[in-house]
N, C-alpha and C positions, 0 to 999 in steps of 0.2 A: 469645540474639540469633539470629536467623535469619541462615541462614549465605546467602551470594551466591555462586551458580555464577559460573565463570569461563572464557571462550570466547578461545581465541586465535586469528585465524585470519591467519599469516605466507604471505601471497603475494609469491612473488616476483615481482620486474617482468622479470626475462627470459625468465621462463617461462608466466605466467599469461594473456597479452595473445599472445604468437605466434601466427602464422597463422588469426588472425579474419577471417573470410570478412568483405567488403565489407558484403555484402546484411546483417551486423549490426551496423552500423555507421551505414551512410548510409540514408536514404529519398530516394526522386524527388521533386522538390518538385511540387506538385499532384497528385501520386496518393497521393490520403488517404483515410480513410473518412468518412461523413457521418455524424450524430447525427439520427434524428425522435425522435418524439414524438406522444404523441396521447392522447385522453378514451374511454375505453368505460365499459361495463358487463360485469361477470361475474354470472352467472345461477346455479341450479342448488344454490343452498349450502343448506346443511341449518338453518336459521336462523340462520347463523352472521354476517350479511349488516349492511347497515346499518340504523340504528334510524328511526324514525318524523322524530325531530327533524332528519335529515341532510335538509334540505331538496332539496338540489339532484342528490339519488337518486334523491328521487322525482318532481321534473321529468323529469329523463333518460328514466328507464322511462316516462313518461309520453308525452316525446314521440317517444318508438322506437317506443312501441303506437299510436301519430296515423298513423305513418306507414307503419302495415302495416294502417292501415283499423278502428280500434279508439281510441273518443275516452272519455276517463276521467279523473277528476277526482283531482290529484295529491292532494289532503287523503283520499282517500278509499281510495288505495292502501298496500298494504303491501310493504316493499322490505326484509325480514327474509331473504329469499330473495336478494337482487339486491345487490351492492358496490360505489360508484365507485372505479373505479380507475385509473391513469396508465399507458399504454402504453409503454416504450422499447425501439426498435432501434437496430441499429449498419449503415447501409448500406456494405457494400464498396466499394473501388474496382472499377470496370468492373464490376458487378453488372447482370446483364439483366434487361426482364423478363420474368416466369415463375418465375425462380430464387428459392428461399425462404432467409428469415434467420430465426435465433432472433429473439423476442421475450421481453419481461418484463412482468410488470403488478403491480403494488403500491399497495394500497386508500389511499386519501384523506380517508375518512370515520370511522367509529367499527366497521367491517368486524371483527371477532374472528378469523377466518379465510376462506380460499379455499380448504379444502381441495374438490375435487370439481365444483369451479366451471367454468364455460363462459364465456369473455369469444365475446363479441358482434361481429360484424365491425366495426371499428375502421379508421378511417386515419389513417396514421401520415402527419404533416408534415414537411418539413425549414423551416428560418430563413427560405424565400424563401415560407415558405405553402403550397406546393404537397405534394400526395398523393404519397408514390412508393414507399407500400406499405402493405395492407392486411392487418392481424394477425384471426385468429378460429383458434378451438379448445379444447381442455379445456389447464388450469394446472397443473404440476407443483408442487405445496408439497413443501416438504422437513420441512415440522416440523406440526404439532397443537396445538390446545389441547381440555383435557379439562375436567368441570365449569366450577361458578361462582366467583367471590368467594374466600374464603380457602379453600375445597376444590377448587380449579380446580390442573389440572397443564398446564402448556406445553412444548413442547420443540420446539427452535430458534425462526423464524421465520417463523407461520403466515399471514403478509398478504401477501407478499409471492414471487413464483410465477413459473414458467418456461414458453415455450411453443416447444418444440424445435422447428424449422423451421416457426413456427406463423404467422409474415408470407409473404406474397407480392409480391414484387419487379413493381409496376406501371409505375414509369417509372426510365430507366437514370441513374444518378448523375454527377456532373460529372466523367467520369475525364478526367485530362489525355491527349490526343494525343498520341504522340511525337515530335517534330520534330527540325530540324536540328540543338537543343543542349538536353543535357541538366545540370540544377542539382540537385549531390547537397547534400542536407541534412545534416550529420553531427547523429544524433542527443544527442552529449557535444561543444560547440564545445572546439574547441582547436587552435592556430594549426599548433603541430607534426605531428598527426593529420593535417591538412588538407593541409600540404606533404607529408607520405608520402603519402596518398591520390595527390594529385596525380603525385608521382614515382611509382607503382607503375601506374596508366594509362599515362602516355606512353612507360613500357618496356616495354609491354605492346601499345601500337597506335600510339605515334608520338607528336607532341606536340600533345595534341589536348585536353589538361585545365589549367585553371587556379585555383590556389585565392584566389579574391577574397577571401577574409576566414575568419576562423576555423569560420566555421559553413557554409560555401558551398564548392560544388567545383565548377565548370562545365566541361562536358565536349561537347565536340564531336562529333558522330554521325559514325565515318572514312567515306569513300568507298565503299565496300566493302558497308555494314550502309544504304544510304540505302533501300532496297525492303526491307529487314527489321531495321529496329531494332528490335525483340523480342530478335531473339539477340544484338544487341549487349549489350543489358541484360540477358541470361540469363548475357556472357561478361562484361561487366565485376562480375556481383554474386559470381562463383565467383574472384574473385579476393582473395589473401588481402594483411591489412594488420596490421602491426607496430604497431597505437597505441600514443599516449603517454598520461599518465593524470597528476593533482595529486598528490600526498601526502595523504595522508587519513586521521587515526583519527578512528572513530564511539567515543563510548562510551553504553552505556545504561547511565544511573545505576541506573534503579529495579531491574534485573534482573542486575545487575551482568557487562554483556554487553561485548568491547572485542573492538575488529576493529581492524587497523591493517596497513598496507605496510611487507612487509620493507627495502625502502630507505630508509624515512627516518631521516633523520640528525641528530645531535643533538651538540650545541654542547659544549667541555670542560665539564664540570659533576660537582660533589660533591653528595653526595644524604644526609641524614644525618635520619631517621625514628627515633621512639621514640613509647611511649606511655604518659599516666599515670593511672590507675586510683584513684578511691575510693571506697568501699563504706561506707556506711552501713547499720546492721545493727541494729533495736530487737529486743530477747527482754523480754515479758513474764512475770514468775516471781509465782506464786502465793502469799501470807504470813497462814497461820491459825493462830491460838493453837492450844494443846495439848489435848487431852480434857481433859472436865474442869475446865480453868480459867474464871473468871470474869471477866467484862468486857472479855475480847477482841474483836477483829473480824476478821472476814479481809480482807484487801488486797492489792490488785494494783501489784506497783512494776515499772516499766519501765528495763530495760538496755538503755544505748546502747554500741553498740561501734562504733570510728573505725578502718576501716583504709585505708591507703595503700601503692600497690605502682605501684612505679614500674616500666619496663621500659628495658634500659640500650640505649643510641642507636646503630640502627647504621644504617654509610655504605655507600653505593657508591660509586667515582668511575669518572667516564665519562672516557675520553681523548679527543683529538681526532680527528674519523673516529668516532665511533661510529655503529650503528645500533641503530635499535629492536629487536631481537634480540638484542643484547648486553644490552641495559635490560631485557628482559624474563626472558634470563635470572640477571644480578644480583639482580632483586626476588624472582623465584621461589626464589633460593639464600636469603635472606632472610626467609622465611617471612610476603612482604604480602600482606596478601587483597587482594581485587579494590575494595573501597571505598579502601582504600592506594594503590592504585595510580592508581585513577582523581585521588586529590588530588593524588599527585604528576604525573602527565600536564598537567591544568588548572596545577600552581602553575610547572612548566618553561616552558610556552605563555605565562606571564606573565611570565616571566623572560627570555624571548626565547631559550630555549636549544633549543625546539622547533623544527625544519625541518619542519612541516607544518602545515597546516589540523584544527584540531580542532573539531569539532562533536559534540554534545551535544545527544542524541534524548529 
């Protein structure tokens, strides 16, 4: 049987979470990034491109050649050379234009590869329709594909391609304004998080923060930062925060991977594991007459052999006040592999003897 690694990883809650800067915690609510999108063409590929049947490839090329003065009959072109493929950027907050972003392009069609390919000037839309940035350049592939059919070799993913600062930022994105109040987002809601956030501003600039609700921190621009709220938000992101956090073990079944907080705590409970074993075992043995003799046959009888092994039961018992730590070192004294362990976590949670959230990836 294949054996399952086993990952402990004991964070403690006094130690792990101290002094987390703001700024990785909270975001400003409306300075966020934007999503486009958009259709091109990548040119230049070594026939690696799309096939005749891709209809709407060789529309495209066709009417990109209309409109540089060059009229041609899509049935009549060949797009073995040419890819459709799907533009995606990610527009910054406060991005100008001029300023360039990565792009991505990733074929649509029956494309085999991009390697060496040239996407086409392309503009990139955001949700409201509108251009607000224009991708062109050669594609970075990270992988190949070699031959055909059952002699063909591939390595990573050859459609699919990078265009390092290869957009140009045409029109500036919706950044939020800073105004006279600012609403932190916490990125993990949590009601207790929210109240520290909030006490850790107003001992720090007055009483100028309130936490509306688990997810929301509203903070008031002081007197002081009203011609430069920049550094107000340069001084409150350097400020650091004590979160609070659920109880939580992950376990990955298939990998046999468990991650869990050293604080969680777990109910008086007796633990009492064994296992029992039986082997079914056929030996076929050989049976031919002796030289010599007449009218024998040879034949094959089959031995069944039954065994059972039982393994004798053993406990742990948890007092009251335990933690995960104790549990974990009890099972390891015990010699459970990590599938052991994972049934007893799951059969505890069902017994209500768990203090945590268990989830199961």
């Amino acid at each position: 049987m294949k054996k399952l690694a086993l990952l402990w990883l004991i964070l403690a809650a006094e130690s792990s979470y101290a002094g987390i800067r703001l700024k990785e915690l909270v975001a400003i609510e409306g300075v966020r990034d934007n999503q486009l999108v958009g259709y091109g063409l990548v040119v230049g590929l070594r026939g690696t491109g799309d096939r005749q049947q891709s209809i709407f490839s060789a529309q495209s090329l066709t009417n990109l050649l209309l409109r540089m003065g060059v009229s041609v009959s899509p049935t009549l072109i060949q797009v073995k050379n040419t890819a459709a493929v799907m533009v995606t950027a990610t527009l910054p907050p406060y991005a100008s234009p001029g300023s360039r972003i990565d792009a991505t392009v990733a074929a649509i069609a029956d494309c085999t590869s991009l390697q060496g390919g040239i996407l086409v000037m392309t503009g990139l839309k955001a949700p409201d329709g509108q251009v607000y940035a224009v991708a062109q350049g050669p594609a970075v592939v990270s992988g190949f594909v070699a031959g055909t059919g059952s002699n063909g070799a591939q390595v990573n993913h050859p459609t699919v391609g990078r265009i390092p600062d290869g957009a140009i930022v045409e029109r500036a994105g919706t950044g939020m304004k800073l105004g006279g109040t600012l609403r932190l987002q916490l990125r993990d809601a949590d009601f207790t998080t929210a109240a520290r956030v909030a006490n850790v501003v107003n001992e720090k600039f007055g009483q100028i923060a309130t936490a509306e609700n688990a997810g929301i921190v509203s903070v008031g621009l002081p007197a002081q930062y009203q011609k430069t709220p920049t550094e107000f938000v340069s001084e409150l992101e350097r400020l650091t925060i004590d979160p609070d956090h659920r109880s939580r073990i992950v376990v990955n079944e298939r990998t046999g991977t468990i991650i869990m907080g050293k604080d969680v705590h777990i109910a008086p409970v007796a633990i009492m594991q064994g296992n029992l074993t039986v082997e079914v075992q056929t030996q076929l043995n050989v049976s031919q007459p002796n030289a010599l003799s007449s009218g024998g046959t040879t034949q094959v009888t089959p031995q069944v052999d039954v065994g059972v092994k039982e393994e004798k039961a053993r406990d742990v018992i948890l007092k009251d006040g335990a933690t995960i730590e104790e549990l974990v070192r009890a099972l390891s004294v015990i010699g459970s592999t990590p599938r052991d362990i994972i049934a007893i976590l799951q059969t505890l949670k069902s017994a209500g003897a768990l203090e945590a959230e268990l989830e199961v990836i």
